[in-house]
LUMZAZA-632201 format. One record per residue (C-alpha): residue in one letter; residue number from 1; x, y, z. Coordinates in steps of 0.25 Angstrom, whole numbers, plus 5000, padded with zeros to 4 digits. Example, Ala and Ser with C-alpha at 12.3 -4.5 7.8 and 13.67 -1.06 7.14 Angstrom:
BEGIN
+------+-----+------+------+------+
! rest !  nr !   xx !   yy !   zz !
+------+-----+------+------+------+
!    A !   1 ! 5049 ! 4982 ! 5031 !
!    S !   2 ! 5055 ! 4996 ! 5029 !
+------+-----+------+------+------+
This chain:
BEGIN
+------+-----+------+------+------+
! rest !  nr !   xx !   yy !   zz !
+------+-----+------+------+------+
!    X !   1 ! 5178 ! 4954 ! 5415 !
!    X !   2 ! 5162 ! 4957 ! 5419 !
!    X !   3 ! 5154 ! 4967 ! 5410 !
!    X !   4 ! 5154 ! 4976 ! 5421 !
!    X !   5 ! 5167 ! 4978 ! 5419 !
!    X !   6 ! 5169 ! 4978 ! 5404 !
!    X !   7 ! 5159 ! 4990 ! 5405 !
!    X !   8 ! 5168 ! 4998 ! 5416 !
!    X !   9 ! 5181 ! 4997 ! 5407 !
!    X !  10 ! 5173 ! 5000 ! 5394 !
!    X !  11 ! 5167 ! 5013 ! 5401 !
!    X !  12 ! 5183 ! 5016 ! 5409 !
!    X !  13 ! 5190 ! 5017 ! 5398 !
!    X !  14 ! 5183 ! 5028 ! 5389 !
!    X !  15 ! 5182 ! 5036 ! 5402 !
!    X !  16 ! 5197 ! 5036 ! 5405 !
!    X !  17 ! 5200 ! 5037 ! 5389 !
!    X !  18 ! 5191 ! 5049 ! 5390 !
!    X !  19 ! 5197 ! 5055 ! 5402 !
!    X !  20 ! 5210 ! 5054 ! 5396 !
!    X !  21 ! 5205 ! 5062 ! 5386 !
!    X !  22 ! 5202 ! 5074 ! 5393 !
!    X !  23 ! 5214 ! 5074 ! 5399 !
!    X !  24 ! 5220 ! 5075 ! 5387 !
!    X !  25 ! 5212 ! 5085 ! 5382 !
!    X !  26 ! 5212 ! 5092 ! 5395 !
!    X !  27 ! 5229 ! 5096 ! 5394 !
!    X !  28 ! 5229 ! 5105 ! 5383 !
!    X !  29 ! 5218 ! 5111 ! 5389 !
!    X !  30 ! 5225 ! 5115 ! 5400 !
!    X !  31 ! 5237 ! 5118 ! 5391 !
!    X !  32 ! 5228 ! 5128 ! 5384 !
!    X !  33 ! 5223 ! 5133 ! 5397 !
!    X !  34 ! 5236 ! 5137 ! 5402 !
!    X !  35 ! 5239 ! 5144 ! 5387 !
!    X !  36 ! 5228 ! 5151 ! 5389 !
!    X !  37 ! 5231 ! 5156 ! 5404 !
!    X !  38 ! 5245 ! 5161 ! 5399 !
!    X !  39 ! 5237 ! 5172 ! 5389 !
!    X !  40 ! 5229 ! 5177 ! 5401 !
!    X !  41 ! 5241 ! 5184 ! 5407 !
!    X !  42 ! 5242 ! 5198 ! 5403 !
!    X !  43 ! 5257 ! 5202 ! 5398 !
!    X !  44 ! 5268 ! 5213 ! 5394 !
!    X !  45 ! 5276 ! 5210 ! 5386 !
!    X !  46 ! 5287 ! 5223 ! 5385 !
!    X !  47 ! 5302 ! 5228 ! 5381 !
!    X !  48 ! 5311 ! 5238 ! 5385 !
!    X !  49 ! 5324 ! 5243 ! 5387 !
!    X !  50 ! 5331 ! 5252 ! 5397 !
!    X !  51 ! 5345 ! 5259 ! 5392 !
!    X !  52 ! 5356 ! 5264 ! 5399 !
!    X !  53 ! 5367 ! 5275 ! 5394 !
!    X !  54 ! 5382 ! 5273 ! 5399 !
!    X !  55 ! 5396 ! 5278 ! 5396 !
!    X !  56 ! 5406 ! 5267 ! 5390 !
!    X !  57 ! 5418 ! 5265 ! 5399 !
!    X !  58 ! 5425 ! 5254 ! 5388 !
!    X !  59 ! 5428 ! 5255 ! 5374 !
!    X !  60 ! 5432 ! 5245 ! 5363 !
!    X !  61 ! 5439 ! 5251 ! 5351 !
!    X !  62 ! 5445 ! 5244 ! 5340 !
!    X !  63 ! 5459 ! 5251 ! 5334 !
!    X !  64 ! 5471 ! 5244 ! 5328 !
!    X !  65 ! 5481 ! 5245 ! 5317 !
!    X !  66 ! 5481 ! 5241 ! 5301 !
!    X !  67 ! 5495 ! 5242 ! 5293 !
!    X !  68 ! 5498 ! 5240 ! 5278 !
!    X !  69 ! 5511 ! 5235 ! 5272 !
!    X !  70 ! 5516 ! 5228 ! 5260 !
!    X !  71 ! 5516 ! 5214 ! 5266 !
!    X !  72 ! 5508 ! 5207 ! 5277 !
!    X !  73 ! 5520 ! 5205 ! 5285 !
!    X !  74 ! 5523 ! 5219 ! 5286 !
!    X !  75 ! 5508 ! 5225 ! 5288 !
!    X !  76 ! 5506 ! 5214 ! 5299 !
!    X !  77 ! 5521 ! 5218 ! 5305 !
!    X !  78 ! 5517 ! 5235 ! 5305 !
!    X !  79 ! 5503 ! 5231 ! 5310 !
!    X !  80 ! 5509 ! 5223 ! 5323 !
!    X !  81 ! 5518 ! 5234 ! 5326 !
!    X !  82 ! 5509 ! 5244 ! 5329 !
!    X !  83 ! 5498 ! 5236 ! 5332 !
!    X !  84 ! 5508 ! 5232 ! 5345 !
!    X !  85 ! 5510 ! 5249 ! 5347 !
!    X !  86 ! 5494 ! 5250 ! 5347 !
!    X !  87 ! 5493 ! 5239 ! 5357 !
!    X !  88 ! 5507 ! 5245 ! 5367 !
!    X !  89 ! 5498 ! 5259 ! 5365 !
!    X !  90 ! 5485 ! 5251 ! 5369 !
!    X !  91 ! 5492 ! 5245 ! 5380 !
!    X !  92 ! 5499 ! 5258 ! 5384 !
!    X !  93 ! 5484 ! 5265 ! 5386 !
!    X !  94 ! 5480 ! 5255 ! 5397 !
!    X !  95 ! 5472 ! 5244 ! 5388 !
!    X !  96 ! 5473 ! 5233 ! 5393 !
!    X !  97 ! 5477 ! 5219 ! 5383 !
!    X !  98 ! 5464 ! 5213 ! 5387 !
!    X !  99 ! 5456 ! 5225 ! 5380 !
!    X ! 100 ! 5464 ! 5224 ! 5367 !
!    X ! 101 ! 5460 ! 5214 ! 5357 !
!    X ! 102 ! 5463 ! 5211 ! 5343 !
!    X ! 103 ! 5451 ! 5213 ! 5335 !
!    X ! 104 ! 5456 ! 5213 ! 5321 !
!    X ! 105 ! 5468 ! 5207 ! 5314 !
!    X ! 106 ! 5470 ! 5207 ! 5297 !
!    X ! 107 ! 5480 ! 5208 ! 5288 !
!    X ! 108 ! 5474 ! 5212 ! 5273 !
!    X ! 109 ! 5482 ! 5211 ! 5260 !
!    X ! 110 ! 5480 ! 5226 ! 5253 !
!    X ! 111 ! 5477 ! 5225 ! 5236 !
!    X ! 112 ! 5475 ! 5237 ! 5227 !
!    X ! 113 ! 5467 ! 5236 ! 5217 !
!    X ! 114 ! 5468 ! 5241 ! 5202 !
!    X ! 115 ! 5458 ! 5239 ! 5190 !
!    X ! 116 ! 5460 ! 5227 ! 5182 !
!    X ! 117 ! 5472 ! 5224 ! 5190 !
!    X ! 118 ! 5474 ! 5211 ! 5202 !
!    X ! 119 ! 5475 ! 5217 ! 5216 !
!    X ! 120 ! 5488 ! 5222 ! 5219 !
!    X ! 121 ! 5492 ! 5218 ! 5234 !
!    X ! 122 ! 5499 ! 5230 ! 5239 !
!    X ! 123 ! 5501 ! 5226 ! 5254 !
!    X ! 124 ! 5495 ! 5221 ! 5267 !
!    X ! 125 ! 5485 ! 5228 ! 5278 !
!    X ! 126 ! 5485 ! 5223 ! 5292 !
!    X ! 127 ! 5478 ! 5227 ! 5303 !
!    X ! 128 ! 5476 ! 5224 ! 5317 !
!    X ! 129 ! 5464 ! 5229 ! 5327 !
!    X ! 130 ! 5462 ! 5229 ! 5343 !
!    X ! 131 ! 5450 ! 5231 ! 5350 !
!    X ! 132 ! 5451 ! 5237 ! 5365 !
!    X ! 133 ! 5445 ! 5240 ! 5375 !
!    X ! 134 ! 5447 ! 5253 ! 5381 !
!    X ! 135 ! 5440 ! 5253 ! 5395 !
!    X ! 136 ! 5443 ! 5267 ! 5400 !
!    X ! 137 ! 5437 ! 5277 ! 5390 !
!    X ! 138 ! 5445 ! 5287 ! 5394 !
!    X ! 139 ! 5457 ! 5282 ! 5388 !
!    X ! 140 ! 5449 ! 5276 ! 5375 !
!    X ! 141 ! 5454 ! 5290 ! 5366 !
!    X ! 142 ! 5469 ! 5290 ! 5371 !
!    X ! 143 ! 5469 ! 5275 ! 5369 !
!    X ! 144 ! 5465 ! 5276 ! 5354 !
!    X ! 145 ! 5475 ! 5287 ! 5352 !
!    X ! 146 ! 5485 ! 5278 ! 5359 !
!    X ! 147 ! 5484 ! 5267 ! 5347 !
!    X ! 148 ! 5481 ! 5277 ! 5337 !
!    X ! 149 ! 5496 ! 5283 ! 5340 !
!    X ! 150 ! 5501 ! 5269 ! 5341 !
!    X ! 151 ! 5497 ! 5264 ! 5327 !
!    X ! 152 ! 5483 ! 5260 ! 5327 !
!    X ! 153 ! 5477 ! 5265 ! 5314 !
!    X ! 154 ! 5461 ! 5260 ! 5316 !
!    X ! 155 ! 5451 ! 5260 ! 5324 !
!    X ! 156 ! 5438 ! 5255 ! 5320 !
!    X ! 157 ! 5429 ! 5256 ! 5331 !
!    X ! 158 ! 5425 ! 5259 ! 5345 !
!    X ! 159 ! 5416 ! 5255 ! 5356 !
!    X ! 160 ! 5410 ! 5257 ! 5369 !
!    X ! 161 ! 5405 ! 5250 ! 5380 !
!    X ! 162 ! 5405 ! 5247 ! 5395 !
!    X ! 163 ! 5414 ! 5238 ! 5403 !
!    X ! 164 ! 5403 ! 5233 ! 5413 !
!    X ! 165 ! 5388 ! 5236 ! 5407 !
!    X ! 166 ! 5381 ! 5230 ! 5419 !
!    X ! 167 ! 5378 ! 5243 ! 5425 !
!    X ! 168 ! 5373 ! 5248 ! 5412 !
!    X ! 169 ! 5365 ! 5234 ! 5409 !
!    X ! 170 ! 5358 ! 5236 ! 5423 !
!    X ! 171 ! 5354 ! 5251 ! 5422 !
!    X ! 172 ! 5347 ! 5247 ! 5407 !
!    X ! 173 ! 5340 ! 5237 ! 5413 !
!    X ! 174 ! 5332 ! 5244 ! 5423 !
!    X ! 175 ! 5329 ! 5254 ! 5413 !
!    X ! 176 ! 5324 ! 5243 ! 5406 !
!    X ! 177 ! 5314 ! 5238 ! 5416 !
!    X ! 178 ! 5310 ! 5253 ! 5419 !
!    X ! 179 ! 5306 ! 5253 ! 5404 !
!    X ! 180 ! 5301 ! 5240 ! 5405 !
!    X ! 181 ! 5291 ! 5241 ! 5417 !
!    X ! 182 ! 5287 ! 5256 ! 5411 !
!    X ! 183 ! 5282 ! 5249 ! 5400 !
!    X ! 184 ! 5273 ! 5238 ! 5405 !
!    X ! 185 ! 5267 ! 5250 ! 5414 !
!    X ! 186 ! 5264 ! 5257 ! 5403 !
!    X ! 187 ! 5259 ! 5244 ! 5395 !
!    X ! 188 ! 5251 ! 5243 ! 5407 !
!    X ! 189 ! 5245 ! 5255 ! 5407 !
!    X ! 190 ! 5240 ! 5253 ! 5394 !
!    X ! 191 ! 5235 ! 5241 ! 5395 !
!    X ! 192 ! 5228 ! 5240 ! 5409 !
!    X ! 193 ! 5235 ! 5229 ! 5412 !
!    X ! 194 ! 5247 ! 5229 ! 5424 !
!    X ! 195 ! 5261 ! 5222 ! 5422 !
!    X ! 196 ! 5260 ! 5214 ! 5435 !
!    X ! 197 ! 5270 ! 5204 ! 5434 !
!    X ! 198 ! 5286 ! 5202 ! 5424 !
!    X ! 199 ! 5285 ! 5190 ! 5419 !
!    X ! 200 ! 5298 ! 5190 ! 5412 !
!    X ! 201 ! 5309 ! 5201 ! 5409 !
!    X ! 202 ! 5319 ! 5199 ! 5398 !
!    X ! 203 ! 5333 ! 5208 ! 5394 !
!    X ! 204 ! 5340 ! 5210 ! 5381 !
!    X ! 205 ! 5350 ! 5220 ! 5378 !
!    X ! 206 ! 5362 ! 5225 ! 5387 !
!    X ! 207 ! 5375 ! 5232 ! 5385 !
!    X ! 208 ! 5382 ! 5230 ! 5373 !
!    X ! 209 ! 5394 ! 5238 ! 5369 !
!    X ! 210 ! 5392 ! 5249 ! 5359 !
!    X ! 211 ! 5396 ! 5245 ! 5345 !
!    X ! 212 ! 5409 ! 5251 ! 5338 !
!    X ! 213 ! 5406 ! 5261 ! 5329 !
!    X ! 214 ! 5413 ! 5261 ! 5313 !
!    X ! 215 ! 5427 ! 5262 ! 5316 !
!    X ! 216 ! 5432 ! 5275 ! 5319 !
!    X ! 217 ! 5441 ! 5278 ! 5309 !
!    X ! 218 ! 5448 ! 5267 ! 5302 !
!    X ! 219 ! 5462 ! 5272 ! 5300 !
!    X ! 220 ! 5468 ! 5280 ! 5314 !
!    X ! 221 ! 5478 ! 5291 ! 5312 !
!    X ! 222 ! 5489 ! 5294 ! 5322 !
!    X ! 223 ! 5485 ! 5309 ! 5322 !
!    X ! 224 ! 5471 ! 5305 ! 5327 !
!    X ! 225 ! 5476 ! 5299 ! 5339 !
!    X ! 226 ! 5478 ! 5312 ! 5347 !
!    X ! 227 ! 5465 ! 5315 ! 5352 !
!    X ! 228 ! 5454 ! 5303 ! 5348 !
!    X ! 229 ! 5442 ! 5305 ! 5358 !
!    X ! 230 ! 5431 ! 5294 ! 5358 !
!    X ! 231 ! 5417 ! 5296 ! 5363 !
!    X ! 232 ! 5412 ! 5285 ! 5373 !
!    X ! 233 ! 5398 ! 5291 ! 5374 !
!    X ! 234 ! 5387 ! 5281 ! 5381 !
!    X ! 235 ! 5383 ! 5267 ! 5378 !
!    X ! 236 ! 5367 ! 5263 ! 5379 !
!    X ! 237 ! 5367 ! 5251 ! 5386 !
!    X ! 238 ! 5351 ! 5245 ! 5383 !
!    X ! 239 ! 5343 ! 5232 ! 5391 !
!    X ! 240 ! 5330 ! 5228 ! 5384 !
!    X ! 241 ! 5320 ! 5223 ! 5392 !
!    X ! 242 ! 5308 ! 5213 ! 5388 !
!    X ! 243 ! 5296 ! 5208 ! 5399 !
!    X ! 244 ! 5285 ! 5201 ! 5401 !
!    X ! 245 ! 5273 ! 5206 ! 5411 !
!    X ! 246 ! 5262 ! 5199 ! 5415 !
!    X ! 247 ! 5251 ! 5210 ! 5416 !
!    X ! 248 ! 5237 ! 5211 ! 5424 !
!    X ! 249 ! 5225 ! 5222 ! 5424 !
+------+-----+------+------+------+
């Protein structure tokens, strides 16, 4: 190799190890640069929620029947007979089998208890609860009167709802957006800035069935059952609304 040459590949290589360099040095610039770019946007950030109001067409109510006899046998043995006169009456008010489930099923040994004295077993409790579905409200109070005469002696709880809540849903979410698009105005207004473009729009809440109150009252009596009237009242169904807009003087 001539000198000529010895001197071209000692000046070469510095070069290109120095332009490596600044390549290297030149992608977190860039990284930083576009970091930097996405805090020059101006943006709201907002929440809100629309809400409908609407009358129940479906209740869930949870009634059933609790015996007490000396032994298991016999509680277990009282508690199914009238538990199958509950179901006949259920059956007889037009529910159907698919809206009755059992939602509750115990047999409990009963002690009474005496200062300084062992527990003294004096018999057996058992009891047996069904959830239905009642979807014609009109009948809900002849319904309950209907099991009440045929034995059941609890209920413990009722609940209202809506068999298809889409309608609903739908309304609450344009209210939603209404409330939504008011607030960014506003924002705007305040501000100087203008919302000019949604950059993204996200929901949360929706129907959900109105929780069953303490129950009603825990022992029934046949002489109750002539006249119970139950009040549906409305259910508030609620759609929470949450966006991002990109905003501009």
């Amino acid at each position: 190799m001539t000198n000529t040459a010895r001197r071209l590949t000692s000046i070469a290589l510095p070069a290109l190890i120095g332009g490596a360099l600044l390549m290297g040095a030149a992608a977190p610039a860039l990284a930083q640069t576009s970091a930097d770019s996405a805090f020059k946007a101006t943006t709201f950030s907002l929440s809100a929620f629309g809400e409908t109001r609407v009358a129940p067409d479906m209740a869930t109510i949870t009634l059933g029947v609790q015996t007490e006899a000396l032994t298991a046998g016999e509680a277990l043995k009282a508690n199914g007979a009238r538990m199958n006169q509950v179901m006949a009456a259920l059956k007889k008010a037009g529910i159907a089998e698919r809206d009755v489930q059992t939602s509750n099923l115990n047999l409990n040994a009963q002690y009474a208890y005496e200062q300084n004295q062992p527990p003294k077993l004096t018999g057996y409790q058992a009891s047996n609860q069904v959830t239905i579905t009642v979807r014609d409200l009109a009948k809900l109070g002849a319904t309950v009167d209907a099991t009440v005469n045929a034995g059941a002696n609890t209920i413990n709880g009722i609940s209202f709802g809506l068999i298809n809540p889409q309608a609903a849903e739908d309304a609450a979410r344009l209210e939603a957006v209404k409330a939504l698009q008011a607030k960014a105005e506003l924002y705007g207004r305040a501000t100087g800035y203008k919302a000019v473009r949604l950059v993204n729009l996200s929901e949360g809440g929706g129907y959900q069935p109105a929780p069953p109150p303490m129950p009603v009252f825990a022992m029934a009596k046949r002489e109750m059952a002539d006249s119970t009237s139950i009040a549906a009242g409305e259910l508030k169904v609620r759609i929470d609304v949450s966006a991002t807009y990109e905003a501009a003087k």
